[in-house]
mmCIF file of the N, C-alpha and C atoms, coordinates in Angstrom:
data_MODEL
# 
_entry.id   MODEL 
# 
loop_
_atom_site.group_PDB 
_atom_site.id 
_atom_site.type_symbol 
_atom_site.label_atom_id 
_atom_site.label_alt_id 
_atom_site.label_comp_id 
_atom_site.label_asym_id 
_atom_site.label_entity_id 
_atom_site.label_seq_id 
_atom_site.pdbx_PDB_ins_code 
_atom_site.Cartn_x 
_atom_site.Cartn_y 
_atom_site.Cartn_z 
_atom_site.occupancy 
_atom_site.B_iso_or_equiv 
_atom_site.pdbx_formal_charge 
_atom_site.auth_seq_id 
_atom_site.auth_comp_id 
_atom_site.auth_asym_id 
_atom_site.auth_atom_id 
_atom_site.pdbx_PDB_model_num 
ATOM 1   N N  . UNK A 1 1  ? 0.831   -1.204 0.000   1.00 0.00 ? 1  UNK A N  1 
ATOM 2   C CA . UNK A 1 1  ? 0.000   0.000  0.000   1.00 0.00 ? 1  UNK A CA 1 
ATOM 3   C C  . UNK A 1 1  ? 0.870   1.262  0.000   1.00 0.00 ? 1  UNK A C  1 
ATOM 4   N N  . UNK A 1 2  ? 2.100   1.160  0.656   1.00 0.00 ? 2  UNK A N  1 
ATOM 5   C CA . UNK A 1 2  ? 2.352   2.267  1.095   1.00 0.00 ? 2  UNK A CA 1 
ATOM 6   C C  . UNK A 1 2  ? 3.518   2.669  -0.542  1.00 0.00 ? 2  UNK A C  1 
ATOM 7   N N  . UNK A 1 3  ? 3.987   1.643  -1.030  1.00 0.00 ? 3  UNK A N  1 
ATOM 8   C CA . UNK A 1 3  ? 4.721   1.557  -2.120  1.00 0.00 ? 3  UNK A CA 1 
ATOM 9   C C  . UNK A 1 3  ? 3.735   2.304  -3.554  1.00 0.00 ? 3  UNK A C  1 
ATOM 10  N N  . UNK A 1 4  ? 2.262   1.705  -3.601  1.00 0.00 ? 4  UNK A N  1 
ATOM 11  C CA . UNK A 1 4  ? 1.607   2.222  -4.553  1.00 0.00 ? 4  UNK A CA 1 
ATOM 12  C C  . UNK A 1 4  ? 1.051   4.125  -4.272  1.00 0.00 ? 4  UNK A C  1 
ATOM 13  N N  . UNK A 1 5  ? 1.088   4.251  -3.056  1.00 0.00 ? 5  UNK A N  1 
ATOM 14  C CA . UNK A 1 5  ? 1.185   5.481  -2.481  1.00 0.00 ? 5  UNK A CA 1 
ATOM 15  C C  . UNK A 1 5  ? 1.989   6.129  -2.999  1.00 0.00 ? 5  UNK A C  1 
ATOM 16  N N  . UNK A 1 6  ? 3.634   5.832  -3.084  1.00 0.00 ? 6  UNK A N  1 
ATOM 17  C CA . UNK A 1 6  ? 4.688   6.801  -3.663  1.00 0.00 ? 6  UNK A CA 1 
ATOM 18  C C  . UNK A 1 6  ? 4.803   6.444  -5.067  1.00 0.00 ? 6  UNK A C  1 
ATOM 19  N N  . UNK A 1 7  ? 4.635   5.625  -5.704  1.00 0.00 ? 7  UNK A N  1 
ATOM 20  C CA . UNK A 1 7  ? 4.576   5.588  -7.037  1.00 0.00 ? 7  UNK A CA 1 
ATOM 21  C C  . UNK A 1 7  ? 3.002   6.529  -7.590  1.00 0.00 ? 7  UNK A C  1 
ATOM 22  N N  . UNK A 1 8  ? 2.228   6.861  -6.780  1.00 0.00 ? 8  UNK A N  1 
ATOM 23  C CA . UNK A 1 8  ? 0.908   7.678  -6.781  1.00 0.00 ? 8  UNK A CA 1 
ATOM 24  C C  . UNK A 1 8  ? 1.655   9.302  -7.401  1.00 0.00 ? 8  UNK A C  1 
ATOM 25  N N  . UNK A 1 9  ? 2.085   9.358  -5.886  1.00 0.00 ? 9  UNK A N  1 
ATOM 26  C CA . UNK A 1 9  ? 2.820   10.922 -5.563  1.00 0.00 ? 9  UNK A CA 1 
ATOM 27  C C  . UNK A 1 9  ? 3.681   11.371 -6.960  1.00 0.00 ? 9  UNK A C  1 
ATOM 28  N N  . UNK A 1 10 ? 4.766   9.952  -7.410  1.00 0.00 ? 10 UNK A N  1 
ATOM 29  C CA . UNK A 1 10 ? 5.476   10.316 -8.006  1.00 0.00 ? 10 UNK A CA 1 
ATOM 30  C C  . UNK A 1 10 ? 5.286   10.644 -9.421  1.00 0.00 ? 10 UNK A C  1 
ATOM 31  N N  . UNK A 1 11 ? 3.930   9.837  -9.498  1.00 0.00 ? 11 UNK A N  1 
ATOM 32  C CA . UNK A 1 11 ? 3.201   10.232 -10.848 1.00 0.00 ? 11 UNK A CA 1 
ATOM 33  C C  . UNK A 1 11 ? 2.436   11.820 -11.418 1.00 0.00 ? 11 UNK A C  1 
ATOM 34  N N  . UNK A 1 12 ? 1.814   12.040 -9.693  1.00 0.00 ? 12 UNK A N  1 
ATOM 35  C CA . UNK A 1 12 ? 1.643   13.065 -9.672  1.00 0.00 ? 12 UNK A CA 1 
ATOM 36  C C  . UNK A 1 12 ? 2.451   13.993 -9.802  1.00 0.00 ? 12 UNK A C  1 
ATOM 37  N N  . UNK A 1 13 ? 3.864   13.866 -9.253  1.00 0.00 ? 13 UNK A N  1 
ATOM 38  C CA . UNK A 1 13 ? 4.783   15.174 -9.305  1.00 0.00 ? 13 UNK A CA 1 
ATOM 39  C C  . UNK A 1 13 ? 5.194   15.196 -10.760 1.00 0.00 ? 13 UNK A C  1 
ATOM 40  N N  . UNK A 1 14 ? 5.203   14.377 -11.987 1.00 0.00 ? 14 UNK A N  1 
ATOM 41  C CA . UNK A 1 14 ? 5.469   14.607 -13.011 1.00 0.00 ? 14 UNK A CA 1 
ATOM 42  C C  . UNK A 1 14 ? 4.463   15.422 -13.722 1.00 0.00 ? 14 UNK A C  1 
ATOM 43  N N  . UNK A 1 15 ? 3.338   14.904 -13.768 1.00 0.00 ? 15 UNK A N  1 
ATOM 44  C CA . UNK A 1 15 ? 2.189   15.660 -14.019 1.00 0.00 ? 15 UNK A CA 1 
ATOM 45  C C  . UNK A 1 15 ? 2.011   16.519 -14.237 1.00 0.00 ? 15 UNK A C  1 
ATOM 46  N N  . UNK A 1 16 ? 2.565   17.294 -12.673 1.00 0.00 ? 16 UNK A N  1 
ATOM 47  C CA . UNK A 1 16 ? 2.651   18.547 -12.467 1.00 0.00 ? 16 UNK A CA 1 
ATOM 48  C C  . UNK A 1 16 ? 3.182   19.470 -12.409 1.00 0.00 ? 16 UNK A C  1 
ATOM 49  N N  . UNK A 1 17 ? 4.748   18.665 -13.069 1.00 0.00 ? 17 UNK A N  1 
ATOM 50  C CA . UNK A 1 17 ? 5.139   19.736 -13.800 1.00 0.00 ? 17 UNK A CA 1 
ATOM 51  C C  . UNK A 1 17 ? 5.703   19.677 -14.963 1.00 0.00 ? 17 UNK A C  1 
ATOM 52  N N  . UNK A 1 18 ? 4.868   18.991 -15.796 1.00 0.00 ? 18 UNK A N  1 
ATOM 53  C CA . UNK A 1 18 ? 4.138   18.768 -16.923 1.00 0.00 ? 18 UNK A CA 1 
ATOM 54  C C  . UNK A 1 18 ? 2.892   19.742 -16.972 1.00 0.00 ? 18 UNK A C  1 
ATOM 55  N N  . UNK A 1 19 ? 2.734   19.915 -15.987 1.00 0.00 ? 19 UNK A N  1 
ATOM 56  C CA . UNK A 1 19 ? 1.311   21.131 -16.525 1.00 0.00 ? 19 UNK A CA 1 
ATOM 57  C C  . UNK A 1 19 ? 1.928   22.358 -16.321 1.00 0.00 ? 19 UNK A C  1 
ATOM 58  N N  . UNK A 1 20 ? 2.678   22.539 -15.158 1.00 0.00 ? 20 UNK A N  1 
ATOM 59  C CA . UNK A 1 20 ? 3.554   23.629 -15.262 1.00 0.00 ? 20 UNK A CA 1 
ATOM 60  C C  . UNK A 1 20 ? 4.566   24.155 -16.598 1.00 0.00 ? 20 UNK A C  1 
ATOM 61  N N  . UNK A 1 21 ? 4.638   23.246 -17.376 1.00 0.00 ? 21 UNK A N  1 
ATOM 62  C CA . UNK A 1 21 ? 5.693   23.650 -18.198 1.00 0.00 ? 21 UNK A CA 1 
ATOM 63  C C  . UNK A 1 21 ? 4.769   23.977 -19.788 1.00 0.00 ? 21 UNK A C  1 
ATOM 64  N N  . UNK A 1 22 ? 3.552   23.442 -19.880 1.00 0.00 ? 22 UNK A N  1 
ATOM 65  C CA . UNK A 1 22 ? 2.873   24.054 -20.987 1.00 0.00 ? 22 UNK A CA 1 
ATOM 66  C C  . UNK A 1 22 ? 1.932   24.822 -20.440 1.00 0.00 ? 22 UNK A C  1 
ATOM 67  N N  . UNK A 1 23 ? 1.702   25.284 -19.645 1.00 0.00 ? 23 UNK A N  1 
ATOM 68  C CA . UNK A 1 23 ? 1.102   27.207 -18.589 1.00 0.00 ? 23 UNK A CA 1 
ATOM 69  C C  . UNK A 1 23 ? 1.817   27.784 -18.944 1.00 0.00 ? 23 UNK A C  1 
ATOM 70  N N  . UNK A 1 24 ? 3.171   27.750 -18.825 1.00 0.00 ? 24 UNK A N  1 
ATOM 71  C CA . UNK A 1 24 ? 4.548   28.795 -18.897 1.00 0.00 ? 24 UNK A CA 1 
ATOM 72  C C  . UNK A 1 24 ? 4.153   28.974 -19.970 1.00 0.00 ? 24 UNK A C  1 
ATOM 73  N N  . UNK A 1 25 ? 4.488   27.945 -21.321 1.00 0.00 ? 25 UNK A N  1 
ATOM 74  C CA . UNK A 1 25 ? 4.446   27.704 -22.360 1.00 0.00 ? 25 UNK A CA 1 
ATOM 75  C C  . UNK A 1 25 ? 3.293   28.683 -23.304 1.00 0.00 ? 25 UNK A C  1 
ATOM 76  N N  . UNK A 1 26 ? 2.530   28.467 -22.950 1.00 0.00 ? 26 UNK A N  1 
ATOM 77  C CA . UNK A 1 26 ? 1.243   29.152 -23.067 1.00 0.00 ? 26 UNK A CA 1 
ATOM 78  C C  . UNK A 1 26 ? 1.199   30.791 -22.455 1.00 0.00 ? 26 UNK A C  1 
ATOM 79  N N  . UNK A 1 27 ? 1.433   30.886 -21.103 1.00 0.00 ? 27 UNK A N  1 
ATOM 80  C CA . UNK A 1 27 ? 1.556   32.261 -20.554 1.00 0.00 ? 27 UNK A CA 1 
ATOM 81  C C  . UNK A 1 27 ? 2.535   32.897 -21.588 1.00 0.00 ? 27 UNK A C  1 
ATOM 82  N N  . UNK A 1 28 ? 3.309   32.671 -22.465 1.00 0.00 ? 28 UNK A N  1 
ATOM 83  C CA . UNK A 1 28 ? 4.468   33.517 -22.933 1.00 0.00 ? 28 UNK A CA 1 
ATOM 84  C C  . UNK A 1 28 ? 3.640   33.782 -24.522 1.00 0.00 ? 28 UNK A C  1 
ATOM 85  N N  . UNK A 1 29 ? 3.108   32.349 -24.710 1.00 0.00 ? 29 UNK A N  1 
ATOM 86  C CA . UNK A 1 29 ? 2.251   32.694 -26.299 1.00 0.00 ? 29 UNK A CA 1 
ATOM 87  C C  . UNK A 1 29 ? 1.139   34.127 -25.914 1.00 0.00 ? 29 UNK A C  1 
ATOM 88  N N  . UNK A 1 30 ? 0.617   34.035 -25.070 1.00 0.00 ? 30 UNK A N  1 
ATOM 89  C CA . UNK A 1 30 ? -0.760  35.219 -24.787 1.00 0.00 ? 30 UNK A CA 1 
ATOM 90  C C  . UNK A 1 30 ? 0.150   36.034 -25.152 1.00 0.00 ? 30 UNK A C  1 
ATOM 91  N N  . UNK A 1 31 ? 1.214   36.312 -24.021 1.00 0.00 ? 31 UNK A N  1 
ATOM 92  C CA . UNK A 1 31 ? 2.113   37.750 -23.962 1.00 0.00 ? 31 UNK A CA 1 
ATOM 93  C C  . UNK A 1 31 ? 2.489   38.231 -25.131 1.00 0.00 ? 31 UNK A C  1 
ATOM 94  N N  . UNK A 1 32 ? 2.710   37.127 -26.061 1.00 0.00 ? 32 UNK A N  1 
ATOM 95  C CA . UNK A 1 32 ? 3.466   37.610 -27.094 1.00 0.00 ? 32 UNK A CA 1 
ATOM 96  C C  . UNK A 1 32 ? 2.315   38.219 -28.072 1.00 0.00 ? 32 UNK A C  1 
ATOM 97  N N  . UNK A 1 33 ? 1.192   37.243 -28.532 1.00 0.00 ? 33 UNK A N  1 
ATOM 98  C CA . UNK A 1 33 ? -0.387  37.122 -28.992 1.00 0.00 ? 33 UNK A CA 1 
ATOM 99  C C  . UNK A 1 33 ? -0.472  38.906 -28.768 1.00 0.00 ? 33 UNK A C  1 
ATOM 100 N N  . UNK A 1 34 ? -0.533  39.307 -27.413 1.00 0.00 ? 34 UNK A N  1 
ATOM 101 C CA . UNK A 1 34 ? -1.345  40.170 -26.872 1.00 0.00 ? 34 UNK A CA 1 
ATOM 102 C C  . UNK A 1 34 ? -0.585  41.771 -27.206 1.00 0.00 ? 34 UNK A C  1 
ATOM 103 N N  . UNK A 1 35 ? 0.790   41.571 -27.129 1.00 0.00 ? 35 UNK A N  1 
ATOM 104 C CA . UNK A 1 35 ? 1.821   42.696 -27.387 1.00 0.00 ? 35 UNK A CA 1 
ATOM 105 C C  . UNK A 1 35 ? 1.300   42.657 -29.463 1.00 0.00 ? 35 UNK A C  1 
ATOM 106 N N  . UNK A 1 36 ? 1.536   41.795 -30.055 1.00 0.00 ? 36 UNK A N  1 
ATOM 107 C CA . UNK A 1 36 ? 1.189   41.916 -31.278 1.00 0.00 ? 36 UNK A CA 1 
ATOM 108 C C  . UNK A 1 36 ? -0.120  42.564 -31.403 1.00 0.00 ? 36 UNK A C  1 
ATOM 109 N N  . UNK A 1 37 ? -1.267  42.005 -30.905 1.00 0.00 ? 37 UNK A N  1 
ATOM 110 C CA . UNK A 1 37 ? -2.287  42.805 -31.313 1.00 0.00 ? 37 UNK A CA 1 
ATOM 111 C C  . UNK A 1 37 ? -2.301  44.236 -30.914 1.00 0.00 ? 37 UNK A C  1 
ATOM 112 N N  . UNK A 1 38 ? -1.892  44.634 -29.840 1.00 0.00 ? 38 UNK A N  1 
ATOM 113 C CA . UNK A 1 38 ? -1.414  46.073 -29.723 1.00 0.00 ? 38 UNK A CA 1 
ATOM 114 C C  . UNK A 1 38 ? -1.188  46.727 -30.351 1.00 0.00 ? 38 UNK A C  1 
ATOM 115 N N  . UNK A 1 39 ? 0.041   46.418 -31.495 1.00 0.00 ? 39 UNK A N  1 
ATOM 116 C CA . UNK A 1 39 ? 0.758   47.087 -32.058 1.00 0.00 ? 39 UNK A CA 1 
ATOM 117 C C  . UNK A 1 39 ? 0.196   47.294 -33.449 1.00 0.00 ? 39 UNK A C  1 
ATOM 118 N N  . UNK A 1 40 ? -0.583  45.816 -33.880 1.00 0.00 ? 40 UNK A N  1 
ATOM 119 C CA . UNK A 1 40 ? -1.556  45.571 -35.317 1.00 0.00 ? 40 UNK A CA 1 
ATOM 120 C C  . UNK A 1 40 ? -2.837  46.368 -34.971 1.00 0.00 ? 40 UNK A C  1 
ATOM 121 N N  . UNK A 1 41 ? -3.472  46.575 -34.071 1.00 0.00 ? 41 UNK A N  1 
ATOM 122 C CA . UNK A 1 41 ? -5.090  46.525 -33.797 1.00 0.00 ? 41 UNK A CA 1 
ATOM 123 C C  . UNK A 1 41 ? -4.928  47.870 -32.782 1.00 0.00 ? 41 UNK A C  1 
ATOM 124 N N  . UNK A 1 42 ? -6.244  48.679 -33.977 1.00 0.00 ? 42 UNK A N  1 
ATOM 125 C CA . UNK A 1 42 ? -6.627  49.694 -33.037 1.00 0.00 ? 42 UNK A CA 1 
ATOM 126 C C  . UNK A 1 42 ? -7.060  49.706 -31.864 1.00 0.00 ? 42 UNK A C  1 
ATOM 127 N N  . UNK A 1 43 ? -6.973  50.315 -30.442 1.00 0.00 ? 43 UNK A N  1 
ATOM 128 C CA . UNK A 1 43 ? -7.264  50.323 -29.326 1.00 0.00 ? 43 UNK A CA 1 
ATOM 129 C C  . UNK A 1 43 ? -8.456  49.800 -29.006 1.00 0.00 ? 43 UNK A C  1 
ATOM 130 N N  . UNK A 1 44 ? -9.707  50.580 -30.438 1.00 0.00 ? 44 UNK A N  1 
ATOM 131 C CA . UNK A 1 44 ? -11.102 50.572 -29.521 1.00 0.00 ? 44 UNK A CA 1 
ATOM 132 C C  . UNK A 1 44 ? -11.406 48.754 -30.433 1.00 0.00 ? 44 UNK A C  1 
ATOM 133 N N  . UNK A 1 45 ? -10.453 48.411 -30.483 1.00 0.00 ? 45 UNK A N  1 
ATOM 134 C CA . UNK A 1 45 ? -10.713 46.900 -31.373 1.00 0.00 ? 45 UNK A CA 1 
ATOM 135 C C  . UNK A 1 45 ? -10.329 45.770 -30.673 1.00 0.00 ? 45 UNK A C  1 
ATOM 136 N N  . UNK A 1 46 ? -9.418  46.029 -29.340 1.00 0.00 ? 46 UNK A N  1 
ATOM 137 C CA . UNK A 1 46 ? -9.067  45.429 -28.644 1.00 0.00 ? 46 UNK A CA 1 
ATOM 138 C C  . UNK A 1 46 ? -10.050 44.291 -27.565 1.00 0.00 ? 46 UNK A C  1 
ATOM 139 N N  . UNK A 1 47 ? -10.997 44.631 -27.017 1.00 0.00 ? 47 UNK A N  1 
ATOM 140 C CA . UNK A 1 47 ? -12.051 43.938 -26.306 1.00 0.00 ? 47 UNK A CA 1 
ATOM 141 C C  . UNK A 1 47 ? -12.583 42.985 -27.402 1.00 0.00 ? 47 UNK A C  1 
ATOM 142 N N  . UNK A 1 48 ? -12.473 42.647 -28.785 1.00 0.00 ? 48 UNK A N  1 
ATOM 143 C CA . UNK A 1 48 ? -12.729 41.826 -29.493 1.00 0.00 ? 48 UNK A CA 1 
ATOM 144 C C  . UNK A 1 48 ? -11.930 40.968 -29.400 1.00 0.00 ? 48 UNK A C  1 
ATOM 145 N N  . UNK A 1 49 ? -10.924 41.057 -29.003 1.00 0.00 ? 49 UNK A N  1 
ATOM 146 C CA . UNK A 1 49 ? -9.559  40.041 -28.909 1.00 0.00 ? 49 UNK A CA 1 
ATOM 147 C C  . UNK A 1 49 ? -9.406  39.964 -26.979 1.00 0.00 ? 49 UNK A C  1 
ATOM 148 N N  . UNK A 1 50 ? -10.433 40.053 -26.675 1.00 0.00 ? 50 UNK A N  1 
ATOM 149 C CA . UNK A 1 50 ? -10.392 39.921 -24.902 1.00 0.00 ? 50 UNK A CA 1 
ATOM 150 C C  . UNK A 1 50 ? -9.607  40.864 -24.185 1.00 0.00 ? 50 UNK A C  1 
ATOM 151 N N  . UNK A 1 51 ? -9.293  41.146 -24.702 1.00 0.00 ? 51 UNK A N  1 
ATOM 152 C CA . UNK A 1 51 ? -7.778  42.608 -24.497 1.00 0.00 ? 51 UNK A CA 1 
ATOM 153 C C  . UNK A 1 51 ? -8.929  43.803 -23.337 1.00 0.00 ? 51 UNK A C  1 
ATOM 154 N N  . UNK A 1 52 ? -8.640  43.925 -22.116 1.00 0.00 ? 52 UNK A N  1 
ATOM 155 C CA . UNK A 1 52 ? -9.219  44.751 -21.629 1.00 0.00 ? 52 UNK A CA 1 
ATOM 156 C C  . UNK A 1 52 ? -8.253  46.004 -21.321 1.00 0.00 ? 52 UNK A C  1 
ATOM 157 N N  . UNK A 1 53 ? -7.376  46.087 -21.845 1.00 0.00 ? 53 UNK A N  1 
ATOM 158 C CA . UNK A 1 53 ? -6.375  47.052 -21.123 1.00 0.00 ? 53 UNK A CA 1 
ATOM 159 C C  . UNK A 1 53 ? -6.524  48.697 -21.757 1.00 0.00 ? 53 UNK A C  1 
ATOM 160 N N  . UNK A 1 54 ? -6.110  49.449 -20.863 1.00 0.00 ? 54 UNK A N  1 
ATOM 161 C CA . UNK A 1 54 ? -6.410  50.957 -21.655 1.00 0.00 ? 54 UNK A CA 1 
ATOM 162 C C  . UNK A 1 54 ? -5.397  51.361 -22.157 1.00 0.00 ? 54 UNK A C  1 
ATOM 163 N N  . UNK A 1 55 ? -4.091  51.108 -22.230 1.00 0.00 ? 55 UNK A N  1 
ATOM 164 C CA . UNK A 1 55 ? -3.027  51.243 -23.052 1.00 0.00 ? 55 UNK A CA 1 
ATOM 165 C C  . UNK A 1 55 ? -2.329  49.815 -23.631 1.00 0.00 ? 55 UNK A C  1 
# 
């Protein structure tokens, strides 16, 4: 029991950072996504692209 317990955990700790590493992955695509539309897309066009920001 206590063996399938840490082979549990240890599955889990891959997992998780396995999910951690395509979040990052992802957090950097928005950033990048989001700085582009800025620069392409007029301001008041922005909330079409979820973009709530005022600059």
């Amino acid at each position: 029991l206590n063996s399938e317990q840490e082979k549990l955990k240890a599955d889990l700790k891959t997992k998780t950072q396995a999910l951690d590493a395509k979040l990052n992955e992802l957090q950097k695509l928005y950033a990048q996504l989001k700085k582009r539309i800025k620069i392409d897309i007029e301001q008041s066009q922005w909330k079409e692209f979820g973009i709530e920001d005022k600059k």
